[in-house]
C-alpha positions as CSV (number, residue, x, y, z in Angstrom):
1,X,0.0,0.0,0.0
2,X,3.1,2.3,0.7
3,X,4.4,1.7,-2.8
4,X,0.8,2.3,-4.4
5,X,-0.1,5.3,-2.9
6,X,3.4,6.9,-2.6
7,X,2.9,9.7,-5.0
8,X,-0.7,11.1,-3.0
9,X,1.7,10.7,0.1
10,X,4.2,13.2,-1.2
11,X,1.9,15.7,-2.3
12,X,0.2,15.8,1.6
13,X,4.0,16.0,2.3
14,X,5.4,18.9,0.7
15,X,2.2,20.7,0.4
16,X,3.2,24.6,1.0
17,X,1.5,24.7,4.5
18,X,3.3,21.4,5.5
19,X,6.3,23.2,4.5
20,X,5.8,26.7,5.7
21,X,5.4,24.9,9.5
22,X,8.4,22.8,9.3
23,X,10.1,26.3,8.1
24,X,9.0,27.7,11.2
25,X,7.4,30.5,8.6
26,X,3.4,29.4,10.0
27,X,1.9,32.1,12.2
28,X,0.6,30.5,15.8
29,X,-2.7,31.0,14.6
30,X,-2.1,28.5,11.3
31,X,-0.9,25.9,13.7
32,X,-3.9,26.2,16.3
33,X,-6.0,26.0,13.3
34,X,-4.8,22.6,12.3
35,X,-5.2,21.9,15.3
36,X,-8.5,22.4,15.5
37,X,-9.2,20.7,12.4
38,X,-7.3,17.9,13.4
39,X,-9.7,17.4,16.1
40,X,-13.0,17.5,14.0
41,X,-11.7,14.3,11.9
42,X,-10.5,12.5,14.6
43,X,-13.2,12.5,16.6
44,X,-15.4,10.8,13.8
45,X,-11.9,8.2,13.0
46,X,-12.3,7.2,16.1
47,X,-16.5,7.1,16.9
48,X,-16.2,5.0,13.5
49,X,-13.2,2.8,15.0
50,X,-14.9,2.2,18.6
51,X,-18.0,0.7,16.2
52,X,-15.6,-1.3,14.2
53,X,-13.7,-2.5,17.2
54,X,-15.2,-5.9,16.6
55,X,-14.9,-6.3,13.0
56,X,-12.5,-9.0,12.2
57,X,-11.2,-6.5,9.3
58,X,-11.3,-3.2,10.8
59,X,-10.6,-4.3,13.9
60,X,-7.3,-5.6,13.5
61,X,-5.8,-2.1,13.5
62,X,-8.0,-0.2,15.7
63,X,-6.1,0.3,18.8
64,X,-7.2,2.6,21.8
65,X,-3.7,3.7,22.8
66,X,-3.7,5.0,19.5
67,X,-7.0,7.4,20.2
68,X,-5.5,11.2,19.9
69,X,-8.9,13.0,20.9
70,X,-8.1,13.6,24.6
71,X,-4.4,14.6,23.2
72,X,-5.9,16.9,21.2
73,X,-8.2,18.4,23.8
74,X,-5.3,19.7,26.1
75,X,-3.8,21.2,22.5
76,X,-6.6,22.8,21.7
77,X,-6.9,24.2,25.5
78,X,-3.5,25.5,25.2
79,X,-3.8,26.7,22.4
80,X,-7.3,28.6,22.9
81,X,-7.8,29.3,25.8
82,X,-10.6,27.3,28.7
83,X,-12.9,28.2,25.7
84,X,-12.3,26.6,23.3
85,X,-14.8,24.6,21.6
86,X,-17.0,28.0,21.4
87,X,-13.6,29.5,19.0
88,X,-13.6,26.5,16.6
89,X,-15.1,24.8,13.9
90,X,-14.1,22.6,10.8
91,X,-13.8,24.0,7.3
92,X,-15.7,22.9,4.6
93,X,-12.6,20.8,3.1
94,X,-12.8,19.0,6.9
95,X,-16.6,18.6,7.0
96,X,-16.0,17.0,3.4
97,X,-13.3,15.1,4.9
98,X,-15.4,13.6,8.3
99,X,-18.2,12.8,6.3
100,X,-16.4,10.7,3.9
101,X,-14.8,8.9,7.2
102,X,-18.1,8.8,9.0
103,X,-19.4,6.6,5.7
104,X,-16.4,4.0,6.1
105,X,-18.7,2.7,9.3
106,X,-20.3,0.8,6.4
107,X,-17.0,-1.1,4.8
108,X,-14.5,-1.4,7.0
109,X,-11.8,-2.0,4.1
110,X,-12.0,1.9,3.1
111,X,-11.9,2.5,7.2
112,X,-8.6,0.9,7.5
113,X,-7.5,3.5,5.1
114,X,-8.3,6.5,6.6
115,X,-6.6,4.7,9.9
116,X,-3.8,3.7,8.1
117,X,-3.5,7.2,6.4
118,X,-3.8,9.4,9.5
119,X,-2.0,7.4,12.1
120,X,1.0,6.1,10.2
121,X,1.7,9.4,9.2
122,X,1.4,11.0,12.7
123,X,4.1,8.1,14.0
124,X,6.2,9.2,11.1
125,X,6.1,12.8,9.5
126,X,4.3,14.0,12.3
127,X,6.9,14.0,14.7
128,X,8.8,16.5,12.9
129,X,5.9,18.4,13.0
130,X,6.1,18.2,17.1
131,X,9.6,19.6,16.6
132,X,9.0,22.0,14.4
133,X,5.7,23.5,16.4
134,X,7.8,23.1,20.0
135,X,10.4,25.4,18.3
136,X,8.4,27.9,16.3
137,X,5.9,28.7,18.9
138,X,7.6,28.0,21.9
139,X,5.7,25.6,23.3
140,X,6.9,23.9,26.7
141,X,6.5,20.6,27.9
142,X,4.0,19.7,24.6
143,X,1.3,21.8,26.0
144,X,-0.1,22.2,22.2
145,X,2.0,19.4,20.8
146,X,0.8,16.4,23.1
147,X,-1.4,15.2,19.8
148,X,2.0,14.1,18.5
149,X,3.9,12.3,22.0
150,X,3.0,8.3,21.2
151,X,5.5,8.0,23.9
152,X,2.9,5.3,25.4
153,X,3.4,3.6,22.4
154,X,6.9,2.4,23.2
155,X,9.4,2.2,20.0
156,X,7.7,3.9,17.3
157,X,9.9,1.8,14.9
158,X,8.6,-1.6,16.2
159,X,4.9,-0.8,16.7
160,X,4.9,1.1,13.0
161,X,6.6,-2.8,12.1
162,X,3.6,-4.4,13.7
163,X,0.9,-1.9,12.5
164,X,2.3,-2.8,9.0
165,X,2.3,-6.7,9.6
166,X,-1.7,-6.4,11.1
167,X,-2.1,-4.8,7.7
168,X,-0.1,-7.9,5.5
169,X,-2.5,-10.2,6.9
170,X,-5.7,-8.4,6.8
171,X,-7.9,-11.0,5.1
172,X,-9.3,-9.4,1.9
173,X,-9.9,-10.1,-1.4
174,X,-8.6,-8.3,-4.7
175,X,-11.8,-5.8,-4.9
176,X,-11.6,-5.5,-1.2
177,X,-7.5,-4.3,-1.5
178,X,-8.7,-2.1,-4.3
179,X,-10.9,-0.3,-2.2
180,X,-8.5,0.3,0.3
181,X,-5.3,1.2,-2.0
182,X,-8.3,3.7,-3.8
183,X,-9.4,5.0,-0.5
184,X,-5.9,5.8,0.9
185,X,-4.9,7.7,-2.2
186,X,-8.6,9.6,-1.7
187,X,-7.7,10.2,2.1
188,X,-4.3,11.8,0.9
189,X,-6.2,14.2,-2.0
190,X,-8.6,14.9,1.5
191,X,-6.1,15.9,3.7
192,X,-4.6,17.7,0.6
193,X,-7.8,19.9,0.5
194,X,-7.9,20.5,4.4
195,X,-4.5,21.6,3.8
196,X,-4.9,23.9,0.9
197,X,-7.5,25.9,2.8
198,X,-5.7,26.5,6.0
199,X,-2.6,27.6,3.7
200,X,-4.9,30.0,1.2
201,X,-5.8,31.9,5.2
202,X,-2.6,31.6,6.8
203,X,-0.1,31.5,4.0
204,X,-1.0,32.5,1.0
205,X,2.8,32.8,-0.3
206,X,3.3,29.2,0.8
207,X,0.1,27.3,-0.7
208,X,0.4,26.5,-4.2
């Protein structure tokens, strides 16, 4: 799947808004807004994983020490103040993005996608990110960054390994590994779109 969708992987990647964060070039306010748009997807990843717990497809990747929700509450308190669900609320890329999540609860094969696509990536990219926001914006002790501290986790390298073997031996047939290869590169276009309207508001030189 790595090999098949690595193209729609780079594109998230170097998108001008993923870059102009690592640059340290993102104004606080970009980053919070991620943030907060972070939070809007992953709270229907994982109501749609706590339904598929069960599912002997779905459910050999859905993991609760995984869940970033609660992580992502203490960001978004840092971040906005004891107020902050009243300050935020998803974009129409994100509302988009959810409801095309919310409608894998139907066929788990396109929900391990969105899984695979959002939490491999925060193991991996995303921890640069961490660095990158903890520089910039100065923020101690990950009080805005705990979404990306999987220190729980234990070796990153050998539960990514693991992850990656639970996905080998997922048992699905050709249409069924269509679906998901299809609906990983669709996640990536998603987050893509997400992206490209955070950038257009908070840097416009950066967002091509």
């Amino acid at each position: 799947m790595k090999q098949a969708t690595r193209s729609a992987h780079d594109d998230a990647e170097q998108h001008g808004f993923s870059r102009a964060l690592l640059q340290g070039a993102l104004p606080r306010e970009g980053y919070a807004a991620m943030v907060a748009q972070h939070y809007f997807a992953y709270v229907a990843l994982e109501e749609v994983g706590r339904s598929l717990a069960a599912d002997p497809v779905a459910g050999r990747v859905v993991d609760p020490a995984l869940f970033r929700v609660t992580a992502l509450e203490r960001d978004l308190a840092a971040l906005y103040g004891t107020g902050w669900r009243r300050r935020i609320a998803p974009t129409a890329a994100t509302r988009a993005y959810t409801a095309r999540i919310e409608g894998t609860a139907e066929d788990p094969a396109r929900y391990v996608a969105h899984h695979y696509t959002r939490y491999l990536g925060d193991l991996s990219g995303g921890q640069f990110v961490r660095t990158a926001a903890e520089r910039a914006y100065g923020l101690d002790e990950h009080r805005g960054t705990s979404f990306y501290d999987f220190s729980a986790l234990g070796s990153l390298p050998r539960f990514k390994a693991r992850y990656r073997a639970q996905l080998d031996v997922l048992d699905l047939d050709a249409a069924a590994r269509r679906r998901v290869v299809d609906e990983t590169r669709l996640a990536y276009r998603l987050n893509v779109a997400v992206l490209a309207g955070l950038g257009a508001e908070f840097a416009p030189e950066t967002a091509a």
